[in-house]
OpenMM code with the backbone's topology and positions (N, CA, C; nanometers):
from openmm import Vec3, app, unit

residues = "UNK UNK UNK UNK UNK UNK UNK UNK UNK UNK UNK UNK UNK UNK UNK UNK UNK UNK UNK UNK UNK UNK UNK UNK UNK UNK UNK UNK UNK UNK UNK UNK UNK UNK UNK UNK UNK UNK UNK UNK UNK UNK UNK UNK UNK UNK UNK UNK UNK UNK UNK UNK UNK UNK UNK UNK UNK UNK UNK UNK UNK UNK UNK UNK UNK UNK UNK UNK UNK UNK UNK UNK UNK UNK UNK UNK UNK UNK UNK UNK UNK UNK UNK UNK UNK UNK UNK UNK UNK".split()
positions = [
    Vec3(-3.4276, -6.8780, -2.7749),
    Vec3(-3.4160, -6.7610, -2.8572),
    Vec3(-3.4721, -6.6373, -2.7877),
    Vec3(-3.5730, -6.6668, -2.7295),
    Vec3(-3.6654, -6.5467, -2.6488),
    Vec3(-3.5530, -6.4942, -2.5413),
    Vec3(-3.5045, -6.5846, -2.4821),
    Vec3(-3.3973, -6.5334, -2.3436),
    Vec3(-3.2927, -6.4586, -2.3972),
    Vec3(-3.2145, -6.4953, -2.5074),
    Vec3(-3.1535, -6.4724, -2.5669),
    Vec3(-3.1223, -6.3035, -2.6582),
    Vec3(-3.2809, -6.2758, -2.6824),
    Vec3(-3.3350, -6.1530, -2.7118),
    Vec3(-3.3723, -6.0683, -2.6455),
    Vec3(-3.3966, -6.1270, -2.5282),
    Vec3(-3.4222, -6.0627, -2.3711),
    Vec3(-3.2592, -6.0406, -2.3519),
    Vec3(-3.1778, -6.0771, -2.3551),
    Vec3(-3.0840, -6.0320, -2.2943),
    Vec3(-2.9738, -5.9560, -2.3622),
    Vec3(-2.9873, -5.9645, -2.5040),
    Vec3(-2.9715, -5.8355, -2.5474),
    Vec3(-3.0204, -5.6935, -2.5604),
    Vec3(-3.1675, -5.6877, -2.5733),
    Vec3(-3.2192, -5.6229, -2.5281),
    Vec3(-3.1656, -5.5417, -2.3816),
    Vec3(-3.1741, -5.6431, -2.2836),
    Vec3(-3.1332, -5.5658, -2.1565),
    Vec3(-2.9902, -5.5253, -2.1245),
    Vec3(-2.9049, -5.5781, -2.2175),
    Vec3(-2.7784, -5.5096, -2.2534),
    Vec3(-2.7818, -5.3869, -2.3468),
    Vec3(-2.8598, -5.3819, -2.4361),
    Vec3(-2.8619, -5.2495, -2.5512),
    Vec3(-2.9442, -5.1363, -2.4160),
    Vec3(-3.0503, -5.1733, -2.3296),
    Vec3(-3.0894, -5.0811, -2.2685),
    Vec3(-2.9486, -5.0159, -2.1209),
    Vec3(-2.8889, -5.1400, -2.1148),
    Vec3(-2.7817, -5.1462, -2.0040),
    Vec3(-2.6756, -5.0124, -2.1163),
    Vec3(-2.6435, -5.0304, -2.2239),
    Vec3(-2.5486, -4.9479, -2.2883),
    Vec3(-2.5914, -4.7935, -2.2940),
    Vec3(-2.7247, -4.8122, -2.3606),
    Vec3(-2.7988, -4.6577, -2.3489),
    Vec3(-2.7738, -4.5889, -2.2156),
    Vec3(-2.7916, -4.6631, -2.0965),
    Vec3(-2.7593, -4.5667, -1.9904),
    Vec3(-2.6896, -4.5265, -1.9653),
    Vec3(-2.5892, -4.6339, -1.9855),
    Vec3(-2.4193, -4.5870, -1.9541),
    Vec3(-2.3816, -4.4593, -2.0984),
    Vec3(-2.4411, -4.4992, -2.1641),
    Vec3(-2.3890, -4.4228, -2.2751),
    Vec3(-2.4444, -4.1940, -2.2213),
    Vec3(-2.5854, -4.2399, -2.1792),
    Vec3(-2.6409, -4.1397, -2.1486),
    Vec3(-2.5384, -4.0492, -1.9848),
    Vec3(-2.5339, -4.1619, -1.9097),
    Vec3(-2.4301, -4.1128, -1.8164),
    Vec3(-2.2957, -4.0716, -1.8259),
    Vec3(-2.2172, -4.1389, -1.9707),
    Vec3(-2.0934, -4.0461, -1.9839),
    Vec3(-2.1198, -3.9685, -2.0524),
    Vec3(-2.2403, -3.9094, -2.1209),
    Vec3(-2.2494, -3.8102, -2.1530),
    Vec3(-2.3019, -3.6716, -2.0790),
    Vec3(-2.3111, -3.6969, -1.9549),
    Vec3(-2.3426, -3.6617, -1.8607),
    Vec3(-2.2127, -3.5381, -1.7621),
    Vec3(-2.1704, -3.6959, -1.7496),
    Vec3(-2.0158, -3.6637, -1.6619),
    Vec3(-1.9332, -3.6005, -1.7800),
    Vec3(-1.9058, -3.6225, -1.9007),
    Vec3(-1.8495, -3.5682, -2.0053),
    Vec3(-1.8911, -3.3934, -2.0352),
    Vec3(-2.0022, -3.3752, -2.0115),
    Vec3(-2.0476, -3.2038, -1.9915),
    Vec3(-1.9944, -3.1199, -1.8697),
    Vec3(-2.0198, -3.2452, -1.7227),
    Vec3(-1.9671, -3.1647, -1.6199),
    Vec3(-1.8170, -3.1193, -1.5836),
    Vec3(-1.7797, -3.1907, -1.6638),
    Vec3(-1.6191, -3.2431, -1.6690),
    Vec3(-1.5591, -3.1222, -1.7322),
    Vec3(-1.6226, -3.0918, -1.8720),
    Vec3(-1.6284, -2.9751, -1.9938),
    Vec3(-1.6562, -2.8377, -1.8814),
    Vec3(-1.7064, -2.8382, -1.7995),
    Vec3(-1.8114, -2.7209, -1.7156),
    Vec3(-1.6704, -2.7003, -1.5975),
    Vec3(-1.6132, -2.7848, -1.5744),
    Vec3(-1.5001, -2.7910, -1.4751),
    Vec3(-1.3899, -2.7706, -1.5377),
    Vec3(-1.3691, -2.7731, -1.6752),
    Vec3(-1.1941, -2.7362, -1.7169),
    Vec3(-1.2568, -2.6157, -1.7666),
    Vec3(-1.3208, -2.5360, -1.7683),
    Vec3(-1.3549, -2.4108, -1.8440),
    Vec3(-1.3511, -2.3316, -1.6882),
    Vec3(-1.3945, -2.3742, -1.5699),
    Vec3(-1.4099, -2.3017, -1.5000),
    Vec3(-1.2490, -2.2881, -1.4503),
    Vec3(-1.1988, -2.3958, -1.4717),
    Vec3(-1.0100, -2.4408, -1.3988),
    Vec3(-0.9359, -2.3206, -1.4908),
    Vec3(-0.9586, -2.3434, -1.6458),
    Vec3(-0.8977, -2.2516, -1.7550),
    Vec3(-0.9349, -2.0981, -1.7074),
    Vec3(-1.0484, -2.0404, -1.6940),
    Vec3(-1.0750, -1.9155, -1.6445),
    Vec3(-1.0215, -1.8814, -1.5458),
    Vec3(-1.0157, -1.9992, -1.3836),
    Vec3(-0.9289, -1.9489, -1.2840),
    Vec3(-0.7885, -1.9325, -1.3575),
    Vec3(-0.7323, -2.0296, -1.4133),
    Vec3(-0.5759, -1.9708, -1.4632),
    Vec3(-0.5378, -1.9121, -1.5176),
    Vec3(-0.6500, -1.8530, -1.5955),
    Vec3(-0.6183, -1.7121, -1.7169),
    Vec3(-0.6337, -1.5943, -1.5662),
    Vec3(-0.7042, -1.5709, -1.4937),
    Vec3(-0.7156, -1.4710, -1.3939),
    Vec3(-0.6058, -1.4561, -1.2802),
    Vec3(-0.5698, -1.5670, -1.2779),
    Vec3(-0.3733, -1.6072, -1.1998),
    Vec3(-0.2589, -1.5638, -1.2267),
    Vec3(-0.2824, -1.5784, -1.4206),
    Vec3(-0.1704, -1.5703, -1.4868),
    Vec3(-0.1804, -1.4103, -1.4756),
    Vec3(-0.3146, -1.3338, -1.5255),
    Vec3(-0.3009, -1.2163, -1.5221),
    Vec3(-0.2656, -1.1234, -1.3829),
    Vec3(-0.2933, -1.1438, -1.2863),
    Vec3(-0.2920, -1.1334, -1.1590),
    Vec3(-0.1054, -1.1127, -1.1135),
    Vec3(-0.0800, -1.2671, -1.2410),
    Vec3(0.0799, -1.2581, -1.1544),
    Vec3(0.1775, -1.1595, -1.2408),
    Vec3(0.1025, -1.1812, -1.3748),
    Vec3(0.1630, -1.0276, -1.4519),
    Vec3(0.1961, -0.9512, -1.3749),
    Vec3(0.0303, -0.8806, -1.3397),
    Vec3(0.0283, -0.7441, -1.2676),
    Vec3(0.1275, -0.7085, -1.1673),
    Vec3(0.1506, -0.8435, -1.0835),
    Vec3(0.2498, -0.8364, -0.9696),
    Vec3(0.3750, -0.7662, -0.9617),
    Vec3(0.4118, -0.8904, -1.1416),
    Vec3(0.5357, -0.8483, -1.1955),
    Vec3(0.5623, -0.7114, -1.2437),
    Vec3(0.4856, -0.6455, -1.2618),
    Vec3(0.5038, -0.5076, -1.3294),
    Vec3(0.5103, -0.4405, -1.2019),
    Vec3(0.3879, -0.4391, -1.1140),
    Vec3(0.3642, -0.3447, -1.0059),
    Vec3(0.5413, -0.3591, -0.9075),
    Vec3(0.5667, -0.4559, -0.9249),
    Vec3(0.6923, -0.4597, -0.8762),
    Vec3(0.8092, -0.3914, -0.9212),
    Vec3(0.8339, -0.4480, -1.0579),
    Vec3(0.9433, -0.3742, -1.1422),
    Vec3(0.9127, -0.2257, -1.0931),
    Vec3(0.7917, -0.1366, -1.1317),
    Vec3(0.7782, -0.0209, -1.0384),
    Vec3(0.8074, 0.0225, -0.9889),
    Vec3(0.8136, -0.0640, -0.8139),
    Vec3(0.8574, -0.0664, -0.7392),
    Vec3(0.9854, -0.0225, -0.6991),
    Vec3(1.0626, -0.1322, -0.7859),
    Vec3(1.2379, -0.1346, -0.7357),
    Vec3(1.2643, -0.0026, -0.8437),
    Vec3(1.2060, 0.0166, -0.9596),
    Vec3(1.2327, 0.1501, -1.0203),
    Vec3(1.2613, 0.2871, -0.8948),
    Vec3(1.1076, 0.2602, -0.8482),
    Vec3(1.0807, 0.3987, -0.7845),
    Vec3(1.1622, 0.4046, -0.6604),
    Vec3(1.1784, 0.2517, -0.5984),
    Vec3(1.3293, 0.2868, -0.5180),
    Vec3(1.4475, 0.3182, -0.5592),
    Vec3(1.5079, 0.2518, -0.6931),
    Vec3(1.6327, 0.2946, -0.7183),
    Vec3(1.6489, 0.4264, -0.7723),
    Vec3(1.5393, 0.5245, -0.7861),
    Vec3(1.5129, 0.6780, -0.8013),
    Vec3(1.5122, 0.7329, -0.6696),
    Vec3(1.4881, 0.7070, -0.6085),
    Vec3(1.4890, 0.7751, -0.4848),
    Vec3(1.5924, 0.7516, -0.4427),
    Vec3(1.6784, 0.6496, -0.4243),
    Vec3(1.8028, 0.6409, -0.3734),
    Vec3(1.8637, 0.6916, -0.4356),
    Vec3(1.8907, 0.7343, -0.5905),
    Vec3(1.9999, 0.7820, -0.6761),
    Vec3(1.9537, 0.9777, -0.6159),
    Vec3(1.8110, 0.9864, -0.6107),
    Vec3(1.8308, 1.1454, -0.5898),
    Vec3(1.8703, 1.1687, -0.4035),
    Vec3(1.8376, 1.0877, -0.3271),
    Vec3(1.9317, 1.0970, -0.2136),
    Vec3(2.0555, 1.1046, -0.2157),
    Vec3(2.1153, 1.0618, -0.3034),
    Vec3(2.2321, 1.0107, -0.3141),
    Vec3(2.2843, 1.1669, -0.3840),
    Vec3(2.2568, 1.2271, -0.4615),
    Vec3(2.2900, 1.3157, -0.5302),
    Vec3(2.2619, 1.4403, -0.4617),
    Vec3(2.1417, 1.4310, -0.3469),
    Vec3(2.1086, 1.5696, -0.2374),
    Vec3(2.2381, 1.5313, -0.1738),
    Vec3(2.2732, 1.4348, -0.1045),
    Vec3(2.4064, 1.4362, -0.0141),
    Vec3(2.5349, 1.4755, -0.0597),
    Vec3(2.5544, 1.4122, -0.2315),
    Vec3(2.6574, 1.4662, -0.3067),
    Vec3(2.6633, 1.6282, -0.3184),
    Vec3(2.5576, 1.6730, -0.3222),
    Vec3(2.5188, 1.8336, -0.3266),
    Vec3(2.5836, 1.9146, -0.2017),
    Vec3(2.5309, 1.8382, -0.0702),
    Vec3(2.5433, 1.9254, 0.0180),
    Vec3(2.7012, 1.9165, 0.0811),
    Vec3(2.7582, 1.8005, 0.0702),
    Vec3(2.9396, 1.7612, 0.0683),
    Vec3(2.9914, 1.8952, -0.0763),
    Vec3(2.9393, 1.8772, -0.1373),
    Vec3(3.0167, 1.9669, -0.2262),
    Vec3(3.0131, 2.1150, -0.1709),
    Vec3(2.8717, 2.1751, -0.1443),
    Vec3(2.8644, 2.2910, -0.0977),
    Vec3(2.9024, 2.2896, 0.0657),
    Vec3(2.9276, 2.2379, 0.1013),
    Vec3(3.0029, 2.2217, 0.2693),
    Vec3(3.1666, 2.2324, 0.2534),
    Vec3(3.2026, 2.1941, 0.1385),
    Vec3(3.3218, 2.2267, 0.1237),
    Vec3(3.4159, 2.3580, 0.0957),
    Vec3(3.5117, 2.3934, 0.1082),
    Vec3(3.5467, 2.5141, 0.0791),
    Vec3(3.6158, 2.5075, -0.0668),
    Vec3(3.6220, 2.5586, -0.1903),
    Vec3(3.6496, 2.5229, -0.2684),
    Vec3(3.8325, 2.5668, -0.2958),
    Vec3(3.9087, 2.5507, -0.3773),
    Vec3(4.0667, 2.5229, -0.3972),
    Vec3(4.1005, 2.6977, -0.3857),
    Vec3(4.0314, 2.7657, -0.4599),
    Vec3(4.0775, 2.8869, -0.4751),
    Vec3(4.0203, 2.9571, -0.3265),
    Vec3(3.9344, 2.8823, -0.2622),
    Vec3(3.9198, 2.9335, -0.1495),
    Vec3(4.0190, 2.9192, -0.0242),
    Vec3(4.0945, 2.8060, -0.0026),
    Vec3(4.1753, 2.7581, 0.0336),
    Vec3(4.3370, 2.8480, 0.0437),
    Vec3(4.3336, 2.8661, -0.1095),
    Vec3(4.4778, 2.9365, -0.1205),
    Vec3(4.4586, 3.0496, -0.0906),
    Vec3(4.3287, 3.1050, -0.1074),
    Vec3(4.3363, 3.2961, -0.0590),
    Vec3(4.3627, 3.3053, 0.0934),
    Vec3(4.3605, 3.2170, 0.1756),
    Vec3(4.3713, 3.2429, 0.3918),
    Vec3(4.4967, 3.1822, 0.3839),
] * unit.nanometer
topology = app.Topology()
chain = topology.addChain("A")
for resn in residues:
    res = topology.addResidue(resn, chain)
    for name in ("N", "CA", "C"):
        topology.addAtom(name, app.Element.getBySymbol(name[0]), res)
C-alpha cells in the first residue's frame, strides 16, 4: 500500500510539473502569435501604402503623358497653316 501511495504521489508531483510547464510554453507561445499578429498587421499596412503610393504613381504618369500629349497636339496645330490661310496664296 505504502509503494503504491508513493507512486502516486510521484505521479501527481510528475503531473504538477508537466502541468506547470505547459503552462509555461502556453504563455510563450501566446507572446509569439501576438508578436507574429503585430508583424502582419504592420505588412498588411505597409502593403496598403504601396498600393496607393502606386496607384499615384501611374495617375501622375498618365497626367503627364496626357498633358505632353496635348503640348504636342498644341504645337502641330499652331505649326500648321490654317484652311482660310491656304486659300488666300
Amino acid at each position: 500500500m505504502w509503494k503504491q501511495l508513493y507512486e502516486w504521489g510521484k505521479w501527481l508531483l510528475f503531473l504538477a510539473q508537466e502541468t506547470r510547464q505547459n503552462r509555461a510554453d502556453i504563455k510563450e507561445l501566446r507572446n509569439e502569435v501576438e508578436k507574429l499578429t503585430a508583424a502582419m498587421q504592420r505588412l498588411a499596412y505597409e502593403v496598403q501604402r504601396n498600393k496607393e503610393n502606386e496607384a499615384h504613381e501611374r495617375e501622375k504618369m498618365a497626367l503627364k503623358l496626357e498633358n505632353e500629349m496635348l503640348k504636342f497636339e498644341r504645337r502641330l496645330s499652331a505649326g500648321k497653316p490654317s484652311e482660310e490661310q491656304k486659300d488666300q496664296d
